[in-house]
N, CA, C and O atoms as a DFTB+ gen file, in Angstrom:
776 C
 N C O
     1  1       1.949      -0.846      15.984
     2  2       2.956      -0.330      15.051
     3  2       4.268      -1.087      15.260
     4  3       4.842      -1.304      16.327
     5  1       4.551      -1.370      14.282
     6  2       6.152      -2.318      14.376
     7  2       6.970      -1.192      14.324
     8  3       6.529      -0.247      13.670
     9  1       8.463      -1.022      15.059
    10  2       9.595       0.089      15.489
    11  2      10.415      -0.431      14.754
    12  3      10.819      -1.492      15.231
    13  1      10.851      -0.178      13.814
    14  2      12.281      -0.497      13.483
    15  2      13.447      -0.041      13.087
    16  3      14.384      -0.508      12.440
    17  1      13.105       1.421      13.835
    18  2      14.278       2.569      14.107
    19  2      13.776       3.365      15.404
    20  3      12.598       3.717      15.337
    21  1      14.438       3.695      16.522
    22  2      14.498       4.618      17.517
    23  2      15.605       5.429      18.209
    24  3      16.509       4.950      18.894
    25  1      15.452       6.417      17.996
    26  2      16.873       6.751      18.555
    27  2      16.890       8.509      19.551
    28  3      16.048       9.408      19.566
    29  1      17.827       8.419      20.044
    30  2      17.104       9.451      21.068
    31  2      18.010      10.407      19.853
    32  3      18.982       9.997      19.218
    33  1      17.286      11.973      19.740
    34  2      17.443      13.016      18.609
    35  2      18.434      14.054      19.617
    36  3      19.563      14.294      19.188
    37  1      18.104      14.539      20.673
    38  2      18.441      15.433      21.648
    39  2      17.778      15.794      22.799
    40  3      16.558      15.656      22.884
    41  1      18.661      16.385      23.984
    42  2      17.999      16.675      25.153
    43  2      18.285      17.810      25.493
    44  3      19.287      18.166      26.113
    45  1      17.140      18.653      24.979
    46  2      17.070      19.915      24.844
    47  2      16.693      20.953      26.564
    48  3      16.269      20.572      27.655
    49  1      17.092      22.278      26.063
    50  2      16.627      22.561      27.682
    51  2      16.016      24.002      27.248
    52  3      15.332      24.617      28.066
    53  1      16.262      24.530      25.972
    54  2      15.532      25.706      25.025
    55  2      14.888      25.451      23.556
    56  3      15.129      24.447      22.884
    57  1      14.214      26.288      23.243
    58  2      13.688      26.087      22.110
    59  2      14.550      26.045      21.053
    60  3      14.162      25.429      20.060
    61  1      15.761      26.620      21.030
    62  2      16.765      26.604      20.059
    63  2      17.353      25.655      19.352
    64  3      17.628      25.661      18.152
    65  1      17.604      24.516      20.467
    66  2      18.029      22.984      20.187
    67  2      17.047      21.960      19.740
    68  3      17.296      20.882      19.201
    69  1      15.206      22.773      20.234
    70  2      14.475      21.568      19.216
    71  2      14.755      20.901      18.267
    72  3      15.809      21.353      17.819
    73  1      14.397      20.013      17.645
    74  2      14.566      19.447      16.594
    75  2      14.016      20.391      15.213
    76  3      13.078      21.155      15.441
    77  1      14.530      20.352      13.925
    78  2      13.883      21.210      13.107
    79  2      12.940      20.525      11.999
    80  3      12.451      21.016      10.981
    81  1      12.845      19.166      12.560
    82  2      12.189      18.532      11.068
    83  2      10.374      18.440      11.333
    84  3       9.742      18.092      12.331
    85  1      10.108      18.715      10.548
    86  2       8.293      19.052      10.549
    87  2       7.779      17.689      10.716
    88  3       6.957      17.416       9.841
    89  1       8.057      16.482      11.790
    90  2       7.088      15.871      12.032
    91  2       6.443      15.480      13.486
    92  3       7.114      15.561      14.515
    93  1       5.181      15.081      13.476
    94  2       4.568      14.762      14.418
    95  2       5.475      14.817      16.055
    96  3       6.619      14.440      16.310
    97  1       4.508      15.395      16.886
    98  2       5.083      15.087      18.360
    99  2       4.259      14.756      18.813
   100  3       3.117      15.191      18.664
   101  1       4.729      13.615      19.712
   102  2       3.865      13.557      20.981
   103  2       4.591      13.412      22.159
   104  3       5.241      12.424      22.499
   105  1       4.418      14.619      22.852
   106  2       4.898      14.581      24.453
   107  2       3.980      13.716      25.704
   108  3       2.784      13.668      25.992
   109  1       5.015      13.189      26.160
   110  2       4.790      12.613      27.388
   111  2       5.264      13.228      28.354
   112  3       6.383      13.725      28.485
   113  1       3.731      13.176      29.584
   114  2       4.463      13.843      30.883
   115  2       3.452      12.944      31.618
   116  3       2.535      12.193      31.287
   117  1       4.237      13.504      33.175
   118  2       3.214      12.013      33.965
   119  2       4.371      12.778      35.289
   120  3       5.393      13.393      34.983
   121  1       3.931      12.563      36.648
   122  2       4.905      12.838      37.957
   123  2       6.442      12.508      37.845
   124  3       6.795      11.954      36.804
   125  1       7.272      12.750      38.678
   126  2       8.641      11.677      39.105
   127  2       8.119      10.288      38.546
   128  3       6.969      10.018      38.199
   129  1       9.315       9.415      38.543
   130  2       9.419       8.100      38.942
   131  2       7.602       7.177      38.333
   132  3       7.389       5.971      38.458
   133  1       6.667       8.138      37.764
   134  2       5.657       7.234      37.056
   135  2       5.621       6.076      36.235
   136  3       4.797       5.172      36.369
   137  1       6.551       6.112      35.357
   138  2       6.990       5.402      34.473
   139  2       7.070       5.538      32.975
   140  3       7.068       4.570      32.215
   141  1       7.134       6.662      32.638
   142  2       7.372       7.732      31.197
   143  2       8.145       6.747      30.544
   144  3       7.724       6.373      29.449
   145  1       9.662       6.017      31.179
   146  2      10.570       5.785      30.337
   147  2      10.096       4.411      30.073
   148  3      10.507       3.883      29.040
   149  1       9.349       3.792      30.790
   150  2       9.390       2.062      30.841
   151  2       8.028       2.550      29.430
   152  3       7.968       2.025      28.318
   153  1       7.280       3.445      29.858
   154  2       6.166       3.130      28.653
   155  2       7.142       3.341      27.377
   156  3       7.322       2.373      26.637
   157  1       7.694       4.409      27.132
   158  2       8.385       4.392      25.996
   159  2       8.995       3.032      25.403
   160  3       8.505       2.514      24.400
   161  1      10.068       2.497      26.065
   162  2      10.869       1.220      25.751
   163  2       9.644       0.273      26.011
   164  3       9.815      -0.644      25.208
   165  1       8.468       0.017      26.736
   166  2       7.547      -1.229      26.123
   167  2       7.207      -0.682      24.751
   168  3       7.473      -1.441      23.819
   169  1       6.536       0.780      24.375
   170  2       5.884       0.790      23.161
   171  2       6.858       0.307      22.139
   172  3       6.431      -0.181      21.092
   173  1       7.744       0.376      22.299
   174  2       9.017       0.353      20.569
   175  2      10.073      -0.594      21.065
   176  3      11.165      -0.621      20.497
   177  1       9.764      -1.525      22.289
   178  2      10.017      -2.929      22.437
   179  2      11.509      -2.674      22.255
   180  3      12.133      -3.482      21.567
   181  1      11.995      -1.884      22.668
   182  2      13.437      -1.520      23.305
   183  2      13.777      -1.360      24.812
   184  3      13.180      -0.573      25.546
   185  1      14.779      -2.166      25.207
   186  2      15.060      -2.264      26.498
   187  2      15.645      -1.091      27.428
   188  3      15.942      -1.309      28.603
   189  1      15.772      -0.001      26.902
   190  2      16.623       0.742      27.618
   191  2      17.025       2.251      26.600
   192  3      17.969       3.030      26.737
   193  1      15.882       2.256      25.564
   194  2      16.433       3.322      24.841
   195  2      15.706       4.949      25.802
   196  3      15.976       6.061      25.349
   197  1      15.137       4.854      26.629
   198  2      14.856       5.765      27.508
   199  2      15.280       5.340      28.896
   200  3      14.865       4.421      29.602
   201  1      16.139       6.174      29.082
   202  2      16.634       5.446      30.445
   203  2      15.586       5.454      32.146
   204  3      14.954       6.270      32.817
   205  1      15.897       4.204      32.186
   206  2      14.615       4.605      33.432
   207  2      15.573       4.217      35.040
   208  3      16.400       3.370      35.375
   209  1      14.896       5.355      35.680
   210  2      15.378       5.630      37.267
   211  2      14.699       4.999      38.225
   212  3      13.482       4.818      38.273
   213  1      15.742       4.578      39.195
   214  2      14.661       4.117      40.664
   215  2      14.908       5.550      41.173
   216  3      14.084       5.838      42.042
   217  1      15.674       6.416      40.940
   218  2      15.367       7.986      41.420
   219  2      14.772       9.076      40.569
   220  3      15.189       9.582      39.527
   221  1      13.620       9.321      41.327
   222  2      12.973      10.182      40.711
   223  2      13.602      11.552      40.368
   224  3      14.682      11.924      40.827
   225  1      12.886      12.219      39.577
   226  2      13.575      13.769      39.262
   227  2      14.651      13.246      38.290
   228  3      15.489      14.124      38.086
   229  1      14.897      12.128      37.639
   230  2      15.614      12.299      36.564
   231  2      16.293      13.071      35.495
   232  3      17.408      13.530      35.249
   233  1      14.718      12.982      34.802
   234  2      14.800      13.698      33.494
   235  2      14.649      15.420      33.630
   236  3      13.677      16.051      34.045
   237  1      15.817      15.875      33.185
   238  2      15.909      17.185      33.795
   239  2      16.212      18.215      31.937
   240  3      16.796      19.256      31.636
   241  1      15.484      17.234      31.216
   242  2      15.845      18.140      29.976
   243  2      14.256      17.406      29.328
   244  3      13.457      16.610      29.822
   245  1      14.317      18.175      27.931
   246  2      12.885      17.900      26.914
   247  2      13.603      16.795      26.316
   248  3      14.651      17.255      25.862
   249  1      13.534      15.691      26.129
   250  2      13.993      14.459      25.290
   251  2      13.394      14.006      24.388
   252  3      12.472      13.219      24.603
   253  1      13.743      14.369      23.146
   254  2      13.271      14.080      21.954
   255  2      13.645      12.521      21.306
   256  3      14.728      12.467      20.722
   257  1      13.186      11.804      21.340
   258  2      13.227      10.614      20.685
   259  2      12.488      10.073      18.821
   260  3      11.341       9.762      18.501
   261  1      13.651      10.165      18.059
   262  2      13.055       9.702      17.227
   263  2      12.614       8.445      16.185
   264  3      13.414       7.733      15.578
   265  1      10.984       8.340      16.122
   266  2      10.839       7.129      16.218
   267  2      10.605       6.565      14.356
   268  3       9.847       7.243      13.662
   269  1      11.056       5.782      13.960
   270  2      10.676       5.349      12.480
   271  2      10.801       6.448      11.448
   272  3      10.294       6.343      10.331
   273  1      11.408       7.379      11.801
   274  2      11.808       8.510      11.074
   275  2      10.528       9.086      10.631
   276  3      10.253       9.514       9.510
   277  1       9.915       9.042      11.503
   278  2       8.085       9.558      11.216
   279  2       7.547      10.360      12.266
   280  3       6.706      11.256      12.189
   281  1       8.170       9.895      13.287
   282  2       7.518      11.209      14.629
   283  2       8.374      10.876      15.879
   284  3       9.132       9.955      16.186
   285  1       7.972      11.914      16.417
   286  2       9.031      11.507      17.777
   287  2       8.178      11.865      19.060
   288  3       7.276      12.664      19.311
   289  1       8.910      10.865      19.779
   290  2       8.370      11.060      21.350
   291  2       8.791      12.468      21.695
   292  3       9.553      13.181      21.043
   293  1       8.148      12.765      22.875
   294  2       9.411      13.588      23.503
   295  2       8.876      13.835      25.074
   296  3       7.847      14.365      25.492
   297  1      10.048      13.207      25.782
   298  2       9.470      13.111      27.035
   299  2       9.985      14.482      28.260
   300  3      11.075      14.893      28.659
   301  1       8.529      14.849      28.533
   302  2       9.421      16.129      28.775
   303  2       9.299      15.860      30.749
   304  3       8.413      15.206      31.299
   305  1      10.403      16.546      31.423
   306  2      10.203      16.894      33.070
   307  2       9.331      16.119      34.168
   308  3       8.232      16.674      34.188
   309  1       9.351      15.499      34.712
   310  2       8.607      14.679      35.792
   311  2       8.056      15.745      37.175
   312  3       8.770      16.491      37.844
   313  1       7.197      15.611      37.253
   314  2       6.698      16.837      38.163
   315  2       6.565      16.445      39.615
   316  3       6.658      15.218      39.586
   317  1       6.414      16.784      40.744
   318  2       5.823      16.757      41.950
   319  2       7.243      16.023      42.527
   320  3       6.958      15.003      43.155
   321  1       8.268      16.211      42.486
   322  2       9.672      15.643      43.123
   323  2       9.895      16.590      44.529
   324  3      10.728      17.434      44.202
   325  1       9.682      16.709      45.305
   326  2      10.051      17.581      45.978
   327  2      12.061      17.751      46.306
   328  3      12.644      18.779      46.651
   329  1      12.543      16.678      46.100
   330  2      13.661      16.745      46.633
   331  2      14.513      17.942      45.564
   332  3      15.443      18.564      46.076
   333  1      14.247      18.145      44.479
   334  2      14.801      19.374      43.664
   335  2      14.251      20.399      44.132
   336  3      13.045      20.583      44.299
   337  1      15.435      21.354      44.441
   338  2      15.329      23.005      44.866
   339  2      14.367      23.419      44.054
   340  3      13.969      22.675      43.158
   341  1      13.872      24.608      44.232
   342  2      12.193      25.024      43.876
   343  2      12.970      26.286      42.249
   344  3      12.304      26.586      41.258
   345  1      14.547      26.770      42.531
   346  2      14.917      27.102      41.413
   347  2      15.195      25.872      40.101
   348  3      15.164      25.993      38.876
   349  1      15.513      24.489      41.136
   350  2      15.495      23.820      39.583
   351  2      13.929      23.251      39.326
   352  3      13.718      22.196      38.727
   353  1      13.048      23.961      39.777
   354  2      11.761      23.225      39.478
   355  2      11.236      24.151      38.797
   356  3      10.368      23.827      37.986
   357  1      11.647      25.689      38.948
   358  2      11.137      26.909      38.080
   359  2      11.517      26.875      37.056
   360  3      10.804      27.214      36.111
   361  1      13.101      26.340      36.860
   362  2      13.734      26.284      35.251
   363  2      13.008      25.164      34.682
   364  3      12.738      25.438      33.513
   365  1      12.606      24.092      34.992
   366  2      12.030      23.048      34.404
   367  2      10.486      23.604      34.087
   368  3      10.054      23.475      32.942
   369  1       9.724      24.177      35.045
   370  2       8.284      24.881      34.489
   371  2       8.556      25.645      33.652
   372  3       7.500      26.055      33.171
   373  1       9.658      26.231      33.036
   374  2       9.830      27.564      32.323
   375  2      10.416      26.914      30.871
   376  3      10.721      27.480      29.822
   377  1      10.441      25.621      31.220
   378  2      11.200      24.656      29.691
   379  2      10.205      24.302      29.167
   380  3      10.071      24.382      27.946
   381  1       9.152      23.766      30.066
   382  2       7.735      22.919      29.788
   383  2       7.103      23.956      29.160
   384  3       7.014      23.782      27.945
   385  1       6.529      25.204      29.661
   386  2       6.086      26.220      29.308
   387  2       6.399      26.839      27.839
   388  3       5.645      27.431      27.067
   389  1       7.694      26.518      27.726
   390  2       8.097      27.379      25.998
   391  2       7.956      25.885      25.317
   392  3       7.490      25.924      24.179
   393  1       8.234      24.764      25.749
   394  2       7.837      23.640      25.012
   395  2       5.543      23.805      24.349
   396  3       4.912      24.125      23.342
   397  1       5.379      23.521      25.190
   398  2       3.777      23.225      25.113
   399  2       3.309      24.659      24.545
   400  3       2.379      24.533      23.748
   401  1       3.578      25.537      24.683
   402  2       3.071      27.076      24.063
   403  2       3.362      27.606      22.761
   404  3       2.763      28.492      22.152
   405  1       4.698      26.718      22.309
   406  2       5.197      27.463      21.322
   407  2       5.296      26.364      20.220
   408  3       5.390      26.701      19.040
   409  1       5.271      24.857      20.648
   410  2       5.443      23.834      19.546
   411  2       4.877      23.723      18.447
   412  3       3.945      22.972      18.733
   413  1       4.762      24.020      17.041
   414  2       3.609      23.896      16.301
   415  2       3.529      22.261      15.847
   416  3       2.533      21.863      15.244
   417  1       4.824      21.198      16.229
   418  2       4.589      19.657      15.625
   419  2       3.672      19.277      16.594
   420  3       2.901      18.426      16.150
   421  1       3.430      19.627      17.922
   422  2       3.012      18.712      18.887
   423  2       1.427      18.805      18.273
   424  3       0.684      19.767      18.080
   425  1       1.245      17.122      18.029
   426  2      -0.139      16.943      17.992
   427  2      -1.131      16.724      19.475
   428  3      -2.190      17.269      19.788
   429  1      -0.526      15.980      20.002
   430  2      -0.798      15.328      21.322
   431  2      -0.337      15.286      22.702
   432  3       0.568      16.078      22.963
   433  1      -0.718      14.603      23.565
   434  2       0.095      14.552      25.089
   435  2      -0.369      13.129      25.661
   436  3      -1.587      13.020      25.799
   437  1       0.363      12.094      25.992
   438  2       0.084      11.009      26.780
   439  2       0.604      11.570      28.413
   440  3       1.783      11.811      28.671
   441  1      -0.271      11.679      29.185
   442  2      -0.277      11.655      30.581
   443  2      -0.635      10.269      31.571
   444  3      -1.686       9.682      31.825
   445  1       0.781      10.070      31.984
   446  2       0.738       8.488      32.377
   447  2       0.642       9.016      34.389
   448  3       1.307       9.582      35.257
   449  1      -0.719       8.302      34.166
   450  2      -0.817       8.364      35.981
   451  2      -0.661       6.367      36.682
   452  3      -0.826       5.290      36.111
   453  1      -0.352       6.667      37.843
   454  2      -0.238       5.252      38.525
   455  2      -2.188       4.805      38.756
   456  3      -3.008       5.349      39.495
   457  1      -2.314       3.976      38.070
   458  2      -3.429       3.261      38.242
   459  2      -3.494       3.069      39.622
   460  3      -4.632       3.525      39.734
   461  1      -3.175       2.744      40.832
   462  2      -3.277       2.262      41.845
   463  2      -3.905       3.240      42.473
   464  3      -4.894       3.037      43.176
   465  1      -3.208       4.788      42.209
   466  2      -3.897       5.925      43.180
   467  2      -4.716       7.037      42.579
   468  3      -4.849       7.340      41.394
   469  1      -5.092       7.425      43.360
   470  2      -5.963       8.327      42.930
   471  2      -5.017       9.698      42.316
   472  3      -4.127      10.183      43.014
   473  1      -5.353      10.265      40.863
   474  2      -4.273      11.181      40.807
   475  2      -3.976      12.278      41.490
   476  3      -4.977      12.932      41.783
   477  1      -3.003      12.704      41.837
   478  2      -2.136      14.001      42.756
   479  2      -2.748      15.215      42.341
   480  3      -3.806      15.122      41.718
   481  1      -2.406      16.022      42.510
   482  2      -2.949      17.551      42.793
   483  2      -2.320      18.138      41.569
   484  3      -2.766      19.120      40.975
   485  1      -1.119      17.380      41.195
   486  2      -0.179      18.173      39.978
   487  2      -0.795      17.204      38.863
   488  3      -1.240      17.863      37.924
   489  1      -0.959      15.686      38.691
   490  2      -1.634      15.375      37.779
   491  2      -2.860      16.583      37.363
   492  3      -2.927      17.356      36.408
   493  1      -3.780      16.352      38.554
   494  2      -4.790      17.359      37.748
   495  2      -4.226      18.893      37.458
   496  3      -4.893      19.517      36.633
   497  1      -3.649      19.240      37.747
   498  2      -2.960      20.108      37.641
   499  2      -2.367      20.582      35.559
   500  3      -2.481      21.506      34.754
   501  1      -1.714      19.088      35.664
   502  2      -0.927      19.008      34.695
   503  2      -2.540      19.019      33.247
   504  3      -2.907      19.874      32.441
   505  1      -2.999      17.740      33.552
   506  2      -3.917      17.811      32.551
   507  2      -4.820      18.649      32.618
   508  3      -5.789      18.239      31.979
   509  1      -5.081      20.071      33.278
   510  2      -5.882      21.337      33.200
   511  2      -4.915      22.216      32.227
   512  3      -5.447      22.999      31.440
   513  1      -3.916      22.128      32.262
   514  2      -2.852      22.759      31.767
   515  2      -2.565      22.019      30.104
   516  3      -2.316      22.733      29.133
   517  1      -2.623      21.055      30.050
   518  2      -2.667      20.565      28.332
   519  2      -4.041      20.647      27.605
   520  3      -4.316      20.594      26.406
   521  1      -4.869      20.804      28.791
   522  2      -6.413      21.328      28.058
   523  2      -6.403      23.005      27.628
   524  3      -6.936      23.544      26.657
   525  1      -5.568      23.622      28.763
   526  2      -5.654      25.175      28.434
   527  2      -4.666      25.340      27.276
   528  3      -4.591      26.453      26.755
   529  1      -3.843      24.266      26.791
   530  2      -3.706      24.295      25.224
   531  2      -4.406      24.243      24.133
   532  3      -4.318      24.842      23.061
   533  1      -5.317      23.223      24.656
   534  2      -6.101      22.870      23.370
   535  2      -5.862      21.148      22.817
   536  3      -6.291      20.566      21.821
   537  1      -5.058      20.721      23.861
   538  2      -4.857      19.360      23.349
   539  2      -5.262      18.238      23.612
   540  3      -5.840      18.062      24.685
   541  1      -5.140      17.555      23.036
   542  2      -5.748      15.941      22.912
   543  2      -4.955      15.222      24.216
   544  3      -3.726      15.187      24.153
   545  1      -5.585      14.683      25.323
   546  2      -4.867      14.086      25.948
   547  2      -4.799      12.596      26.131
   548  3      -6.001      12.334      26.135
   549  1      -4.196      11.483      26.280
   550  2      -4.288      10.118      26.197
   551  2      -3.594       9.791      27.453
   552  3      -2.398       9.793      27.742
   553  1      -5.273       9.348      28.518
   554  2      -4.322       8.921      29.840
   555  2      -3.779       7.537      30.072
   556  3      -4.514       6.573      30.283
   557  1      -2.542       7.475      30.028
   558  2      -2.409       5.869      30.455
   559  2      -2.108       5.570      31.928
   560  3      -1.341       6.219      32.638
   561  1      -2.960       4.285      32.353
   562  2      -2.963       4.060      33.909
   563  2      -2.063       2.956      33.903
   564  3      -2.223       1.777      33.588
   565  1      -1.229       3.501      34.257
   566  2       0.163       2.389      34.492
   567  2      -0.088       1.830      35.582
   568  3      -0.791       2.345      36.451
   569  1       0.690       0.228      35.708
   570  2       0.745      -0.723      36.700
   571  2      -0.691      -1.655      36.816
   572  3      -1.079      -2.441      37.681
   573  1      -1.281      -1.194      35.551
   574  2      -2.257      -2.172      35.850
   575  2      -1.942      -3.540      35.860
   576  3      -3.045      -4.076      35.967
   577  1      -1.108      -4.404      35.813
   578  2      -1.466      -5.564      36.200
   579  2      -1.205      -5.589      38.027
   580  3      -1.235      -6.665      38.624
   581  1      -0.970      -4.333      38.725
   582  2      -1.345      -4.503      40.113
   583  2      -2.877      -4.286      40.570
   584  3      -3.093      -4.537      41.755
   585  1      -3.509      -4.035      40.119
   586  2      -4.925      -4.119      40.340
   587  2      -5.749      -5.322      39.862
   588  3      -5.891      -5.559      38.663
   589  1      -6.228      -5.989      40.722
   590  2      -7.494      -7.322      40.423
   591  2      -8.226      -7.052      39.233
   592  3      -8.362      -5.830      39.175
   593  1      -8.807      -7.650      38.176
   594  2      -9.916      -7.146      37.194
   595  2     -11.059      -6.488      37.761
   596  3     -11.564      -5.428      37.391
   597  1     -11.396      -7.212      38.669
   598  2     -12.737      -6.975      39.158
   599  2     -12.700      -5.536      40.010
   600  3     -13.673      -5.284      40.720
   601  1     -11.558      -4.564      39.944
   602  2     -11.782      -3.372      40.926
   603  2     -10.764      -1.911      39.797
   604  3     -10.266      -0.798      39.968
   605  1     -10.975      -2.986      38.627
   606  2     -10.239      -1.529      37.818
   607  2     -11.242      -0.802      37.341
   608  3     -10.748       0.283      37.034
   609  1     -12.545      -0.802      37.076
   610  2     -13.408      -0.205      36.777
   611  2     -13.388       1.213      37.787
   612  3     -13.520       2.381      37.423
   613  1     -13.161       0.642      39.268
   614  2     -13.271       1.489      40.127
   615  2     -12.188       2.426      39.846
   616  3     -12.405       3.538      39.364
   617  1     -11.467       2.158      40.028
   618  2      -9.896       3.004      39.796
   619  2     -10.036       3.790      38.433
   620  3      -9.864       5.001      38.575
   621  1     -10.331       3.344      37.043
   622  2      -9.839       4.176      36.558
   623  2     -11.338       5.048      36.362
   624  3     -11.139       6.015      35.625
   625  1     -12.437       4.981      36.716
   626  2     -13.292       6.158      36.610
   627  2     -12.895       7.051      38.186
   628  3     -13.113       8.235      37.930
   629  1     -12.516       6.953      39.343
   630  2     -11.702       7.542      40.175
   631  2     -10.805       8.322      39.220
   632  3     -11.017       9.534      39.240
   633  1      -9.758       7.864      38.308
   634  2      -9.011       8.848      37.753
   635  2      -9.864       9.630      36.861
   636  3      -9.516      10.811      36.851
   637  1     -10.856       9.375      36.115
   638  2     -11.568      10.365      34.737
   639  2     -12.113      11.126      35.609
   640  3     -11.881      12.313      35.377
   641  1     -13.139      10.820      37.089
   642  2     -13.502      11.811      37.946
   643  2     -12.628      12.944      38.567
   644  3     -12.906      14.143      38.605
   645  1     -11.529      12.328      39.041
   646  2     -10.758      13.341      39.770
   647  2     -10.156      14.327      38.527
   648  3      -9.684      15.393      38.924
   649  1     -10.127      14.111      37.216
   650  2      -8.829      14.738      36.260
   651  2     -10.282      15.587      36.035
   652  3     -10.231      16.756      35.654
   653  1     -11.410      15.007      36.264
   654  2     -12.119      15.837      35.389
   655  2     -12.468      16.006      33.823
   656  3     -12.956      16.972      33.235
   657  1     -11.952      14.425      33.222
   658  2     -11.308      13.988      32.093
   659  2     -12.410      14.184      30.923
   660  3     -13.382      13.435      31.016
   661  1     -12.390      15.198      29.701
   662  2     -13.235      15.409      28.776
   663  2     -13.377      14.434      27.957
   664  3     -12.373      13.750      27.758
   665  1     -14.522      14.111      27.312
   666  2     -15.690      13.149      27.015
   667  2     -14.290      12.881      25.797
   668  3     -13.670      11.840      26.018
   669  1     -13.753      13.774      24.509
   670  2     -13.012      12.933      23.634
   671  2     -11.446      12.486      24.322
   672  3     -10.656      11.960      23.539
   673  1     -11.094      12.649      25.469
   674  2      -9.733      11.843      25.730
   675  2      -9.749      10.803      25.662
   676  3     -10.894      10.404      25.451
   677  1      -9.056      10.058      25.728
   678  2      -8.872       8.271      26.426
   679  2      -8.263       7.922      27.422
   680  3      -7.157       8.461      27.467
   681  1      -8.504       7.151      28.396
   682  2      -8.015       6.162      29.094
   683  2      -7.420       5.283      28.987
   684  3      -8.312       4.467      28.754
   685  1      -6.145       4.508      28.961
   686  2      -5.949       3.422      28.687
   687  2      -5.393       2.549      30.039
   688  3      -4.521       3.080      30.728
   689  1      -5.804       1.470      30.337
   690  2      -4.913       0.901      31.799
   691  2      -3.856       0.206      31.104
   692  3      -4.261      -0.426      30.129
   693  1      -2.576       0.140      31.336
   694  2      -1.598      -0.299      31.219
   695  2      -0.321      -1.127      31.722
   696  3      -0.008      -0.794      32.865
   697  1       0.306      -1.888      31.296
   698  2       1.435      -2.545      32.390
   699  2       2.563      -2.453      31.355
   700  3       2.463      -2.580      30.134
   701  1       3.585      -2.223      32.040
   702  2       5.384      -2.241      31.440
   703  2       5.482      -3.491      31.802
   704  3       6.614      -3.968      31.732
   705  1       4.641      -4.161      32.167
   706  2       5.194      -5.430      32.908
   707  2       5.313      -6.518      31.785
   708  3       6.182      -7.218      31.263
   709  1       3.444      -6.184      31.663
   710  2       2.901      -7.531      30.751
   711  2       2.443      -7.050      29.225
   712  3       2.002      -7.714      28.288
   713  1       2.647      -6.015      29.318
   714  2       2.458      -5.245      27.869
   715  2       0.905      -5.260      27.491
   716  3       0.500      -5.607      26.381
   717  1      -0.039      -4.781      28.697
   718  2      -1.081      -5.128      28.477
   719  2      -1.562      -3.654      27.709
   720  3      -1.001      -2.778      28.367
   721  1      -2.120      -3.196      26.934
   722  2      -2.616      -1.727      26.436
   723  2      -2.211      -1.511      25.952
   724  3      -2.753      -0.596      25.333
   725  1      -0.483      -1.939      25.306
   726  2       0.100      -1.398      23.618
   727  2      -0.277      -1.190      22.927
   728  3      -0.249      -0.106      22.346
   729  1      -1.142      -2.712      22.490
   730  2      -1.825      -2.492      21.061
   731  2      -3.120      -0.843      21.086
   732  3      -3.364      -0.197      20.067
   733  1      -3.631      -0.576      22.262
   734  2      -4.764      -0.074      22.587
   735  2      -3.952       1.427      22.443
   736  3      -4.363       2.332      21.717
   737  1      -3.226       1.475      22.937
   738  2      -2.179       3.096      22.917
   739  2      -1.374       3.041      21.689
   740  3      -0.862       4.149      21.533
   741  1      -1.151       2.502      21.064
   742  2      -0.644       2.696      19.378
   743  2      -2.091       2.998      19.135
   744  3      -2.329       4.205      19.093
   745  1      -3.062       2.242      18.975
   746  2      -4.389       2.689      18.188
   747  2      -4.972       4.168      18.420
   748  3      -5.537       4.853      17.568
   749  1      -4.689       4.548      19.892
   750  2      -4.657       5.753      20.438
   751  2      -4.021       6.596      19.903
   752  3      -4.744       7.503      19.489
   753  1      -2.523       6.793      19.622
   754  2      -1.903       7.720      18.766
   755  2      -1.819       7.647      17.430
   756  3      -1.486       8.671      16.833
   757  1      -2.094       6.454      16.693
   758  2      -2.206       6.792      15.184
   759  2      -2.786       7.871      14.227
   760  3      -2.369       8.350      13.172
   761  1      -4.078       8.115      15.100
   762  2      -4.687       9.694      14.241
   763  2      -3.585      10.796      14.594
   764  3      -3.659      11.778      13.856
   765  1      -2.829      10.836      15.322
   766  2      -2.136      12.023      15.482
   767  2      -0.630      12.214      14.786
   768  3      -0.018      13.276      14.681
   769  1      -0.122      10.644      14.255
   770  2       1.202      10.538      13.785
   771  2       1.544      10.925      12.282
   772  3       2.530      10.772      11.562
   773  1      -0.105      11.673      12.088
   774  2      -0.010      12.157      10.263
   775  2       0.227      13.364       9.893
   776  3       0.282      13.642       8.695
């Protein structure tokens, strides 16, 4: 998909401030410091329109980004940070929670895990929790150009095993680096941007 409008809409922390226009969502969630913001700015080939941290626990609001005046990202909370007090980790489960329960635009969810490891306890966690929605999930395995060809096979069925990953999701391996899986993750969200 060619971008040739993006702009961040608001950074919401209640349902009140959502956005009100009836189109498409797709939320992104993925740990701390995964790389939520770098996938965003590779997909829509903007340098910096999601700001990205070498400190994790950043994003401390729902960030709505809107893209081509057709749908919007929206990147919500980075999970498993320990260094945030466990009250700002309850207000953030309690944002996520009225986000994902109550949205009627959200078509989808991209859950970006680190290709390198095996996913965390809150990954699976997280994607048991967008299934007990009902939703479509699209995993992207970031950092793949740190893994050899010859040993990603291993890695990313390690991740579909450990998530437990249902037969219609996808996988995609990915790099912010080299822009390898764009084309493959646009093709991924197009059924959902209608």
């Amino acid at each position: 998909m060619k971008v040739n409008q993006a702009e961040i809409v608001i950074s919401a922390v209640s349902q009140k401030q959502y956005p009100k226009e009836p189109i498409p969502e797709i939320a992104l969630a993925g740990r701390s410091n995964v790389g939520k913001s770098s996938f965003i700015n590779k997909l829509i080939q903007r340098k910096s329109l999601a700001r990205t941290s070498s400190k994790p626990g950043k994003t401390q609001t729902i960030n709505f980004y809107r893209i081509n005046d057709k749908f919007h990202f929206v990147d919500v909370p980075g999970y498993g940070y320990a260094k945030v007090s466990k009250k700002e980790r309850e207000k953030w489960g309690q944002m996520m929670e009225e986000y994902f329960s109550t949205r009627e635009f959200l078509r989808a969810t991209v859950l970006i895990v680190d290709m390198r490891h095996k996913p965390s306890e809150g990954d699976q966690m997280m994607y048991d929790y967008l299934k007990h929605f009902d939703l479509p999930v699209i995993v992207i395995a970031t950092k793949a150009d740190k893994i050899s060809k010859g040993k990603r096979h291993k890695h990313l069925q390690t991740i579909i095993q450990t998530l437990q990953m249902e037969d219609e999701d996808t996988i995609i391996p990915f790099s912010a680096e080299t822009a390898e899986g764009k084309e493959y993750a646009w093709r991924a969200l197009y059924p959902y941007l209608d």
